[in-house]
Biopython code that builds the backbone (N, CA, C, O; Angstrom):
import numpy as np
from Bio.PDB.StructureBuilder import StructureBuilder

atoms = [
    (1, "UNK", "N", (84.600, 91.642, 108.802)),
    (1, "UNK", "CA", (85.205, 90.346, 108.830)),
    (1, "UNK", "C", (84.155, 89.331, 109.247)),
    (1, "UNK", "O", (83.302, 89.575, 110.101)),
    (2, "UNK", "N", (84.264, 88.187, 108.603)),
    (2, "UNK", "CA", (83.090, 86.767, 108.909)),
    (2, "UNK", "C", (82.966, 87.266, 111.070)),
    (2, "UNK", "O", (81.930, 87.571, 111.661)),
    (3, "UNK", "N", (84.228, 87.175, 111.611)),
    (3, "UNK", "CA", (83.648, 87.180, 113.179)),
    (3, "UNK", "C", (84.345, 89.069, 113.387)),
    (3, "UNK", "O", (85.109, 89.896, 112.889)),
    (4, "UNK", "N", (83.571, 88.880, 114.270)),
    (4, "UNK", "CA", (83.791, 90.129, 115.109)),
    (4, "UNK", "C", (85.703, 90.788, 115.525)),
    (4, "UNK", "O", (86.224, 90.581, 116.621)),
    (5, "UNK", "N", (86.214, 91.337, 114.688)),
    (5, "UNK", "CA", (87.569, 91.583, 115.409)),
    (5, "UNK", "C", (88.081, 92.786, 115.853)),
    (5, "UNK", "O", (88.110, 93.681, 115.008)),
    (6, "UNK", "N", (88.398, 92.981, 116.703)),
    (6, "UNK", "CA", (89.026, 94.297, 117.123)),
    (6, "UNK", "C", (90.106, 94.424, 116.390)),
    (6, "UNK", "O", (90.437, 93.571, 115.566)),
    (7, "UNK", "N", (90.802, 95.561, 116.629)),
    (7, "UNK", "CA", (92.237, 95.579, 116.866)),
    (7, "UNK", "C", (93.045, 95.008, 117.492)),
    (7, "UNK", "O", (94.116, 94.615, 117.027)),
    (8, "UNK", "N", (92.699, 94.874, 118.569)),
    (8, "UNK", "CA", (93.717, 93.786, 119.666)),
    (8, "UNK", "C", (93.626, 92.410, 119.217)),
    (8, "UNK", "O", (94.555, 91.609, 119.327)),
    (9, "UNK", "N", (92.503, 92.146, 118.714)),
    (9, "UNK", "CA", (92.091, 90.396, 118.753)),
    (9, "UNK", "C", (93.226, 90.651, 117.137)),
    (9, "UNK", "O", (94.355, 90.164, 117.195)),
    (10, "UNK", "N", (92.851, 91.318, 115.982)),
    (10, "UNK", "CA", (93.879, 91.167, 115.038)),
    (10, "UNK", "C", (95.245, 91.515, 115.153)),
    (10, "UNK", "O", (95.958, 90.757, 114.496)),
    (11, "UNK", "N", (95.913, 92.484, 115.819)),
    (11, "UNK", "CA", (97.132, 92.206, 115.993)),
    (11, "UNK", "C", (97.492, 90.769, 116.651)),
    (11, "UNK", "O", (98.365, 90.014, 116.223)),
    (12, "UNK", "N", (96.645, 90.528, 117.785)),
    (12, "UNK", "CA", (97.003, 88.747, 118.425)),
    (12, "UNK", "C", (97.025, 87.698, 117.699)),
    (12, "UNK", "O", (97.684, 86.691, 117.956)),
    (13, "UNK", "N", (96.143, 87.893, 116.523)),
    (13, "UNK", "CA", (95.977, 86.563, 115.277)),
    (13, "UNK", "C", (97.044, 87.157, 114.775)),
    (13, "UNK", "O", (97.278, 86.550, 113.731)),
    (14, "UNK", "N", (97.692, 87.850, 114.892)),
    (14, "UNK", "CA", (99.297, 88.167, 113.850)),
    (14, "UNK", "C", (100.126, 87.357, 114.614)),
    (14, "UNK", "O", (100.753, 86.420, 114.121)),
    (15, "UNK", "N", (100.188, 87.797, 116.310)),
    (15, "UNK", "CA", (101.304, 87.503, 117.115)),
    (15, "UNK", "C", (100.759, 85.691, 117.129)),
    (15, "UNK", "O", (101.456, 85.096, 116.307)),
    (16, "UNK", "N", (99.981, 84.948, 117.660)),
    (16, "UNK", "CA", (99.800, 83.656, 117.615)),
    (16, "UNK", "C", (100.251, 83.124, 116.182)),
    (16, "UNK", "O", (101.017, 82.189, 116.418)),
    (17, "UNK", "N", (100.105, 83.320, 114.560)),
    (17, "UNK", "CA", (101.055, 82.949, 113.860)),
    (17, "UNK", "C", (102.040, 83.264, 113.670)),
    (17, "UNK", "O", (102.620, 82.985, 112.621)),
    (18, "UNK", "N", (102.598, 83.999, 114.689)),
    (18, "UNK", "CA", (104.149, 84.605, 114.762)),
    (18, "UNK", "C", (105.168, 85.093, 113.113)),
    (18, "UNK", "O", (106.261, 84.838, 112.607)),
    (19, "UNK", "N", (103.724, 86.059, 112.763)),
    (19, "UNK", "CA", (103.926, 86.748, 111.784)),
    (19, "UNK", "C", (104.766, 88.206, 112.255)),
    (19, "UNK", "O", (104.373, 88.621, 113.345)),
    (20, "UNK", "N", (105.482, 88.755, 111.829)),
    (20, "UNK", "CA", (106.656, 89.827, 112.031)),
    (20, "UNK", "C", (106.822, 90.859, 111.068)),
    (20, "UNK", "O", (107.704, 91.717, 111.031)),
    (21, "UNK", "N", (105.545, 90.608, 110.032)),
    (21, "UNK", "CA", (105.136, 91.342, 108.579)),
    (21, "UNK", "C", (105.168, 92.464, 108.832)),
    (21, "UNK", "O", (106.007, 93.036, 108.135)),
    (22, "UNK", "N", (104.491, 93.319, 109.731)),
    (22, "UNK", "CA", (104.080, 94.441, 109.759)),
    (22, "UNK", "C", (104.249, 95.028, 111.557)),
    (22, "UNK", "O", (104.153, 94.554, 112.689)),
    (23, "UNK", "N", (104.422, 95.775, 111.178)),
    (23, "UNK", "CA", (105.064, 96.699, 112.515)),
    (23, "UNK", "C", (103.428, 96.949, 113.667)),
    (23, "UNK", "O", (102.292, 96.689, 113.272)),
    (24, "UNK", "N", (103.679, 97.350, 114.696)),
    (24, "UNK", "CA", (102.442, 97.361, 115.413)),
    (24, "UNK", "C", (101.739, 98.574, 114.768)),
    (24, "UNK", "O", (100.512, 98.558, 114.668)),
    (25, "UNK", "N", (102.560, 99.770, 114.265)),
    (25, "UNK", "CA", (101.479, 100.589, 113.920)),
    (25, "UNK", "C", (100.851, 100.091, 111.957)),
    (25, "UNK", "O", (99.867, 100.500, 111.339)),
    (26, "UNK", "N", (101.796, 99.235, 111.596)),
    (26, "UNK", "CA", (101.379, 98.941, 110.358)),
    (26, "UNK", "C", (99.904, 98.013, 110.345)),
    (26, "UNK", "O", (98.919, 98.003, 109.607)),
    (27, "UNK", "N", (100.316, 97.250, 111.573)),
    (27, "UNK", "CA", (98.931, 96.178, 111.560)),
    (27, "UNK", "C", (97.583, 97.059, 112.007)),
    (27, "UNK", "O", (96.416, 96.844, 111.678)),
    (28, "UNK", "N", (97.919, 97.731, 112.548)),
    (28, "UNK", "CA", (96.418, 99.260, 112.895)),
    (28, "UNK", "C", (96.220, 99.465, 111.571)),
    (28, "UNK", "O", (95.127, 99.263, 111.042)),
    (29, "UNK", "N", (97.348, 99.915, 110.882)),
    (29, "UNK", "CA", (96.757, 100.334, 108.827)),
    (29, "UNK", "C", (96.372, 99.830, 108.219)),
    (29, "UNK", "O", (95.605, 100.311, 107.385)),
    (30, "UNK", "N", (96.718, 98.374, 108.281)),
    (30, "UNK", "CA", (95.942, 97.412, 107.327)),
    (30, "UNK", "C", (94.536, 96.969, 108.032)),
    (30, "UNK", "O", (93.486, 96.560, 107.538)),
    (31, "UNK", "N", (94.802, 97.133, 108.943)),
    (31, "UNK", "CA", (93.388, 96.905, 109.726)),
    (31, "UNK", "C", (92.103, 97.774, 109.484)),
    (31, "UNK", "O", (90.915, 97.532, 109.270)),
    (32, "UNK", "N", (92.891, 98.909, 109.616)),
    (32, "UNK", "CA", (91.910, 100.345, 109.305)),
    (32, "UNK", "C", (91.598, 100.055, 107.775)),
    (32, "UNK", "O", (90.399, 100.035, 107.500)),
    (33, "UNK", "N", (92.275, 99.881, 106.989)),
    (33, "UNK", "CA", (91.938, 99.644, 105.492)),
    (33, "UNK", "C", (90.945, 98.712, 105.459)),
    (33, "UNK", "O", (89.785, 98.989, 105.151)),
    (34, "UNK", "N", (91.480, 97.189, 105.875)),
    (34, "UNK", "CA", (90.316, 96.306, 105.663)),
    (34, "UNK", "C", (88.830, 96.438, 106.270)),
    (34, "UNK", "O", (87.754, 96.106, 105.773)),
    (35, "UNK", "N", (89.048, 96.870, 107.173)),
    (35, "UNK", "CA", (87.573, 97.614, 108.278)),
    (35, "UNK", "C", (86.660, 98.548, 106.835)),
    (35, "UNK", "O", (85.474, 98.371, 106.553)),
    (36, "UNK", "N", (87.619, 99.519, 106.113)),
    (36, "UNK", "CA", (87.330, 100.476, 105.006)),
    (36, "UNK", "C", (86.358, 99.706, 104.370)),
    (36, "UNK", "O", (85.131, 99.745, 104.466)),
    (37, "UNK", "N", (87.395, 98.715, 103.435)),
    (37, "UNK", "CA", (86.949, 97.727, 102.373)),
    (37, "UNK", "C", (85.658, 97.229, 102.969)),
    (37, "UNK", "O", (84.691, 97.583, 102.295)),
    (38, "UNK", "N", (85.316, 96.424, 104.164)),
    (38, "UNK", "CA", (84.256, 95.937, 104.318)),
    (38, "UNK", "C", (82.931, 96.809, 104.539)),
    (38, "UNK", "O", (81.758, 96.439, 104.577)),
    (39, "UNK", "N", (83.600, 98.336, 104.700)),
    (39, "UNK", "CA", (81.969, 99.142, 104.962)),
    (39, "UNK", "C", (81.891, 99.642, 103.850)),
    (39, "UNK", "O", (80.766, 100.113, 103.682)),
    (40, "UNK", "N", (82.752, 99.814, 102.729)),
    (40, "UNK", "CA", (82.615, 100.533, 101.340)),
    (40, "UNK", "C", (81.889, 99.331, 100.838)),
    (40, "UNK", "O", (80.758, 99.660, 100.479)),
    (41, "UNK", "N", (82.151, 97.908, 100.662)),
    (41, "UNK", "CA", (81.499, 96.976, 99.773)),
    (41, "UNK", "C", (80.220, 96.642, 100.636)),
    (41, "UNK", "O", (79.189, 96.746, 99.971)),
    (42, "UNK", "N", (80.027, 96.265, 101.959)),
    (42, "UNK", "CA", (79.188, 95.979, 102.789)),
    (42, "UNK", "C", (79.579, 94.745, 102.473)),
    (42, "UNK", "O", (78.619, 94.197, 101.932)),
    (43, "UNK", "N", (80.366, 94.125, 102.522)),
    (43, "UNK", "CA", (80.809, 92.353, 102.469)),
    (43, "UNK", "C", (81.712, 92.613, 104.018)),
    (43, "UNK", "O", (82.174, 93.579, 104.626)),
    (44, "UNK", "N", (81.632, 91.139, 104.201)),
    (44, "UNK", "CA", (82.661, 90.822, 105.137)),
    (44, "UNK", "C", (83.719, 90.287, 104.791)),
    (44, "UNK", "O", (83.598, 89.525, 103.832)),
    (45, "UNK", "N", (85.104, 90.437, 105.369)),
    (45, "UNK", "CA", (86.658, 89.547, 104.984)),
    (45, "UNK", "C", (86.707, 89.178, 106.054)),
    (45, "UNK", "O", (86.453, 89.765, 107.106)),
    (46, "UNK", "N", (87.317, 87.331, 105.694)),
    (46, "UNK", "CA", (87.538, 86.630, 106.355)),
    (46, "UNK", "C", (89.164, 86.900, 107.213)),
    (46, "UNK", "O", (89.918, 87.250, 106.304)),
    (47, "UNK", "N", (89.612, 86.887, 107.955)),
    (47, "UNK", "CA", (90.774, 87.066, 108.815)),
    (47, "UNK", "C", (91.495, 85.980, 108.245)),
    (47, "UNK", "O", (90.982, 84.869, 108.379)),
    (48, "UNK", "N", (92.630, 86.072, 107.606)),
    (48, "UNK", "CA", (93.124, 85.066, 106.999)),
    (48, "UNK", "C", (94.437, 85.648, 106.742)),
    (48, "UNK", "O", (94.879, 86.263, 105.773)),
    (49, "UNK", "N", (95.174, 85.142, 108.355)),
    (49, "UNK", "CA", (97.306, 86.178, 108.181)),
    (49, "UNK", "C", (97.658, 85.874, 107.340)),
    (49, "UNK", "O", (97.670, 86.781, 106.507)),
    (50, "UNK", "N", (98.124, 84.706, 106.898)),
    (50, "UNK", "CA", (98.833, 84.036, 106.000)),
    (50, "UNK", "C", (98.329, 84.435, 104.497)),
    (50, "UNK", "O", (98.923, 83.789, 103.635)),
    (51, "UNK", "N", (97.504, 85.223, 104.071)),
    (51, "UNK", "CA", (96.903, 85.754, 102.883)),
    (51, "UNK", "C", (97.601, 86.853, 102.867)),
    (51, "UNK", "O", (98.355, 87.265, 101.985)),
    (52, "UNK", "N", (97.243, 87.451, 104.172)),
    (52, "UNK", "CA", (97.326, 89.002, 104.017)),
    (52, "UNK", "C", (98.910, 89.342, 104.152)),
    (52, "UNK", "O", (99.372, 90.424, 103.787)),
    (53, "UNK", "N", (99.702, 88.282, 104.725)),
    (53, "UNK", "CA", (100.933, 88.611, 104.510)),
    (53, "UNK", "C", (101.968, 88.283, 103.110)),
    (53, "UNK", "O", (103.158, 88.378, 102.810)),
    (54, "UNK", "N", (100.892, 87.915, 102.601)),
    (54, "UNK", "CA", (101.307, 87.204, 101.054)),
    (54, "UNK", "C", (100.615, 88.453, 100.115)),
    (54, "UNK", "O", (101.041, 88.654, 98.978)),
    (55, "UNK", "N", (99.535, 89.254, 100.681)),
    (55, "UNK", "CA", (98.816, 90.160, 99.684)),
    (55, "UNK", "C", (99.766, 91.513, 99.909)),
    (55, "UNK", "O", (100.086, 92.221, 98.955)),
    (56, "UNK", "N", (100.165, 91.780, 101.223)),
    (56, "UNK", "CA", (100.259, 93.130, 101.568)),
    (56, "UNK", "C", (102.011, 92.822, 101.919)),
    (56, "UNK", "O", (102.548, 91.768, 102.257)),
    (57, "UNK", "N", (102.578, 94.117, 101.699)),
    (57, "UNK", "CA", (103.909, 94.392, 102.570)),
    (57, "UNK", "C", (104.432, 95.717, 102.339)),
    (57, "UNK", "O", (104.645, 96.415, 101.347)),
    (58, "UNK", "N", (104.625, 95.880, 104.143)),
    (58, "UNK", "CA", (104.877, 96.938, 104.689)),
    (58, "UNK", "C", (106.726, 97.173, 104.495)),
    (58, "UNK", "O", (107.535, 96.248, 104.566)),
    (59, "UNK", "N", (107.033, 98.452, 104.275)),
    (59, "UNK", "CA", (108.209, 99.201, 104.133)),
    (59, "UNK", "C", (108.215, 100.377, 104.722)),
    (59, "UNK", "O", (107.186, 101.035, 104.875)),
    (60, "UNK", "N", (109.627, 100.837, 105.192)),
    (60, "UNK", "CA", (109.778, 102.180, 106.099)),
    (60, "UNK", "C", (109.306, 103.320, 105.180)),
    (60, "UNK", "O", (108.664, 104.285, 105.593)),
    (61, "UNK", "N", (109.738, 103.100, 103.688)),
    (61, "UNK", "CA", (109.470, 104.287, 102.621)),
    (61, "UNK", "C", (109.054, 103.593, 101.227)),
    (61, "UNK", "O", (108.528, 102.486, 101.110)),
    (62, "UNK", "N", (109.366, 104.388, 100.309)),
    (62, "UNK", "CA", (109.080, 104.393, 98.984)),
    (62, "UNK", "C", (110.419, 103.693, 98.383)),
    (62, "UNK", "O", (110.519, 102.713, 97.645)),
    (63, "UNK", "N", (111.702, 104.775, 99.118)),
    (63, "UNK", "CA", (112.723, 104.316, 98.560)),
    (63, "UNK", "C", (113.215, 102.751, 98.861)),
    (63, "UNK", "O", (113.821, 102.024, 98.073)),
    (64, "UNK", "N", (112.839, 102.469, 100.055)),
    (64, "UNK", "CA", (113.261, 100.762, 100.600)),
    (64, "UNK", "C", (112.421, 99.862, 99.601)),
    (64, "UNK", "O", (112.998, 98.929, 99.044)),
    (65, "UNK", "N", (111.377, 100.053, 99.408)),
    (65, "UNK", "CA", (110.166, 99.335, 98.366)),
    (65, "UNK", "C", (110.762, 99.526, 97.140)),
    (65, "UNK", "O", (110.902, 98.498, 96.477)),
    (66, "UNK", "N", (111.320, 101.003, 96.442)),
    (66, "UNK", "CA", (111.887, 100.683, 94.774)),
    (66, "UNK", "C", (112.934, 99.702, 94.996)),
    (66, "UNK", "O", (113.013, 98.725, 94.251)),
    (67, "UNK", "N", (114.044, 99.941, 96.312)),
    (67, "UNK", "CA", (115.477, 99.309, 95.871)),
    (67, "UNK", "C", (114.520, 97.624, 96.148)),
    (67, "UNK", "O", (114.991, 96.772, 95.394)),
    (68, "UNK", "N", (113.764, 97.261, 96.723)),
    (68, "UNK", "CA", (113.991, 96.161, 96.905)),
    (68, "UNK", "C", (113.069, 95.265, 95.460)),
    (68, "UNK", "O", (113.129, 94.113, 95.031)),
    (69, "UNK", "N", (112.234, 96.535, 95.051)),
    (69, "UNK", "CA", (111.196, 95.459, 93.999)),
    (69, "UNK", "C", (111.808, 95.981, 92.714)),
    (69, "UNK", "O", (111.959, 95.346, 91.671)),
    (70, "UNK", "N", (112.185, 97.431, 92.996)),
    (70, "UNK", "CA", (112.705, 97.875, 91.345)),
    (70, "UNK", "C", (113.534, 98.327, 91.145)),
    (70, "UNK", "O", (113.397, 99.413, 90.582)),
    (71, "UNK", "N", (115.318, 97.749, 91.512)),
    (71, "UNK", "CA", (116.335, 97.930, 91.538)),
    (71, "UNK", "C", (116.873, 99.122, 90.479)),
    (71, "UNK", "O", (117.730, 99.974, 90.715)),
    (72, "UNK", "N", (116.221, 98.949, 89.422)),
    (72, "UNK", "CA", (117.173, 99.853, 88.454)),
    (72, "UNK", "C", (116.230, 101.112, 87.969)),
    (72, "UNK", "O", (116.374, 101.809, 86.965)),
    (73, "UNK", "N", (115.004, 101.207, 89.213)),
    (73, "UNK", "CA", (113.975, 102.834, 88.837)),
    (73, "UNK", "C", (114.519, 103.396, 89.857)),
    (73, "UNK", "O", (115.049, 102.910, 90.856)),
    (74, "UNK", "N", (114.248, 105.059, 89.344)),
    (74, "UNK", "CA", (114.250, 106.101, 90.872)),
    (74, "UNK", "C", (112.876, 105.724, 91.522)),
    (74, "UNK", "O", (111.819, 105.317, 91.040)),
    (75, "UNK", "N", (113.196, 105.949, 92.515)),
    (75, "UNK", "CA", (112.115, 106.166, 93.677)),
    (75, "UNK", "C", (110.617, 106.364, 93.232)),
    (75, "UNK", "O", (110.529, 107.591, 93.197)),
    (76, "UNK", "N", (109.585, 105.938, 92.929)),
    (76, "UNK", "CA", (108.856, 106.731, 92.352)),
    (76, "UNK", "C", (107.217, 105.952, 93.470)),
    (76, "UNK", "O", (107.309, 104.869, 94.049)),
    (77, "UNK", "N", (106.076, 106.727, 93.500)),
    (77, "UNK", "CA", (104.898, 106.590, 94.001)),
    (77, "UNK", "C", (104.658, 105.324, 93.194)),
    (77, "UNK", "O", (104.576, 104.150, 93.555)),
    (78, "UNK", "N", (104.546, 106.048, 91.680)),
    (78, "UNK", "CA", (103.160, 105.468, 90.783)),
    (78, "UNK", "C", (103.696, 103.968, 90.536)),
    (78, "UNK", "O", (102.862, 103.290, 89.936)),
    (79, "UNK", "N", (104.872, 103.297, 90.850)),
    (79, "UNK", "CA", (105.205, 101.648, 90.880)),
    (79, "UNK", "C", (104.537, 100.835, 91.796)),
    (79, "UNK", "O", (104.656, 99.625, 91.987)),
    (80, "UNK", "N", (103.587, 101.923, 92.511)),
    (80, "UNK", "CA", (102.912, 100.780, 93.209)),
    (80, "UNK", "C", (101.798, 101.156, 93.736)),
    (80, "UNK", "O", (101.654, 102.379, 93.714)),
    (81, "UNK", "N", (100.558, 100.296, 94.421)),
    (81, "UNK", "CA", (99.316, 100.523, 94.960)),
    (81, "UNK", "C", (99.524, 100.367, 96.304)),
    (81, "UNK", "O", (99.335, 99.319, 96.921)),
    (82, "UNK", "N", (100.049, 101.765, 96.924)),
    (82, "UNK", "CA", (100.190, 102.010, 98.042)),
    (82, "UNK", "C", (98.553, 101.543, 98.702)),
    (82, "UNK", "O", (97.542, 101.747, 98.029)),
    (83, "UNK", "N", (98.497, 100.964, 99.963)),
    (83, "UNK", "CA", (97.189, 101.050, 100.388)),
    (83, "UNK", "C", (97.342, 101.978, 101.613)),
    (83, "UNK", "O", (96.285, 102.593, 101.754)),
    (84, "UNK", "N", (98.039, 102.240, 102.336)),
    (84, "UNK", "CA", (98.603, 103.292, 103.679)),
    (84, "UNK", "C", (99.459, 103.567, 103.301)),
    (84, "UNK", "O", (100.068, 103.105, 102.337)),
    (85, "UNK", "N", (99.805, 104.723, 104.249)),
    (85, "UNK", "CA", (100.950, 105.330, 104.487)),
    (85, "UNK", "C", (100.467, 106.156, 106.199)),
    (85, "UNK", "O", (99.394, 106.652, 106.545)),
    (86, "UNK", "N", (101.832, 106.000, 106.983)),
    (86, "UNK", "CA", (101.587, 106.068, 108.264)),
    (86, "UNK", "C", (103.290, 106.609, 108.697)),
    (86, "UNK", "O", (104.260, 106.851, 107.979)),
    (87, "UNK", "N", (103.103, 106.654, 110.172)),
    (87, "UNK", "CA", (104.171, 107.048, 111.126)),
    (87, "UNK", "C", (105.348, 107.392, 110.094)),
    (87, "UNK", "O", (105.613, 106.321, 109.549)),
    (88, "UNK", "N", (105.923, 108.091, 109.735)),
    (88, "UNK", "CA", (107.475, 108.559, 108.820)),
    (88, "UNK", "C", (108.000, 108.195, 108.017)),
    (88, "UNK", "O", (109.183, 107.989, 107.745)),
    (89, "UNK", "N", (106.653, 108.040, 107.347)),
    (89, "UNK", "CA", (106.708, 107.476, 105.724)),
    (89, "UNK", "C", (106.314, 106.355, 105.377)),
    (89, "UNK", "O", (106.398, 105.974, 104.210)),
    (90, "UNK", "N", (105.807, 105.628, 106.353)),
    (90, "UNK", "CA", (106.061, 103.943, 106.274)),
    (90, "UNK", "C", (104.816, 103.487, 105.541)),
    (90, "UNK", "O", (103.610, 103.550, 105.778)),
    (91, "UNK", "N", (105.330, 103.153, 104.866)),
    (91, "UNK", "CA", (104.023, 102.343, 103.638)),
    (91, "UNK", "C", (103.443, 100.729, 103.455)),
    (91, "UNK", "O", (104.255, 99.816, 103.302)),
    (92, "UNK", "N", (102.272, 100.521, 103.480)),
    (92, "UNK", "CA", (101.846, 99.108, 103.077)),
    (92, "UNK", "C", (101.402, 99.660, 101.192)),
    (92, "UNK", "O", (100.859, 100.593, 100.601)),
    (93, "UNK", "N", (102.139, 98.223, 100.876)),
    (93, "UNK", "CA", (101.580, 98.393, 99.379)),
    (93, "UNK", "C", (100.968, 96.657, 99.266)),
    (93, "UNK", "O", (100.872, 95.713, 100.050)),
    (94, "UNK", "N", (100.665, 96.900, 97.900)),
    (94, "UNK", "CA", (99.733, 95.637, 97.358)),
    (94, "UNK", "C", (100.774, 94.832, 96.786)),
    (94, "UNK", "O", (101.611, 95.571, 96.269)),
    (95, "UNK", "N", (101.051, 93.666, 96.672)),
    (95, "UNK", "CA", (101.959, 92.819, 96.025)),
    (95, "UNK", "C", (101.185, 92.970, 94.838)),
    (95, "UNK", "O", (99.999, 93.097, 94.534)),
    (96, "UNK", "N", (102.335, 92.906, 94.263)),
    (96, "UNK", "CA", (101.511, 92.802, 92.741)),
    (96, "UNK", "C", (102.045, 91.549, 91.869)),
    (96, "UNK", "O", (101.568, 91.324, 90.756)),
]
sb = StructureBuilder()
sb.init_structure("model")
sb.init_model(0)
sb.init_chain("A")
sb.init_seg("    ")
for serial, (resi, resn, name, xyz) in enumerate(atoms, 1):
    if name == "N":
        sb.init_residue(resn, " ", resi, " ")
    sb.init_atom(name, np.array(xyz, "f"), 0.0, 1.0, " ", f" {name:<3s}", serial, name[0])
structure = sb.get_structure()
């Protein structure tokens, strides 16, 4: 990321825009991902909630994510670009 962020300092830039997107262990996943992204490309990402809560969203499962984006499919993985999956199923996917 452009500055230095922990974990704590990014969950707090969640809680100071009193974003409610992602669960405490979800914001560790997307965190851990973006941390990924920046040592796989060697670029830095800028910390930017209001993006990332517009790019990313977290669900308990697969099935809460079909009924809510694809009402009339079964359940299925391949409808979406899961980026995590964590604590009892709970998934961040990519808006698409």
């Amino acid at each position: 990321m452009y500055e230095d962020v922990s974990l704590y300092d990014f969950r707090q830039r969640f809680k100071d825009y009193e974003r409610k997107n992602f669960s405490y262990e979800g914001l560790e996943a997307l965190y851990d991902y973006l941390i990924d992204i920046e040592e796989s490309c060697d670029e830095s990402i800028k910390l930017d909630v209001i993006a990332l809560c517009c790019e990313y969203t977290e669900y308990e499962d697969i099935e809460e994510a079909t009924k809510e984006l694809y009402p009339d499919e079964e359940p299925n993985e391949a409808l979406f670009t899961i980026i995590a999956k964590f604590e009892h199923d709970r998934i961040i996917i990519v808006n698409e």
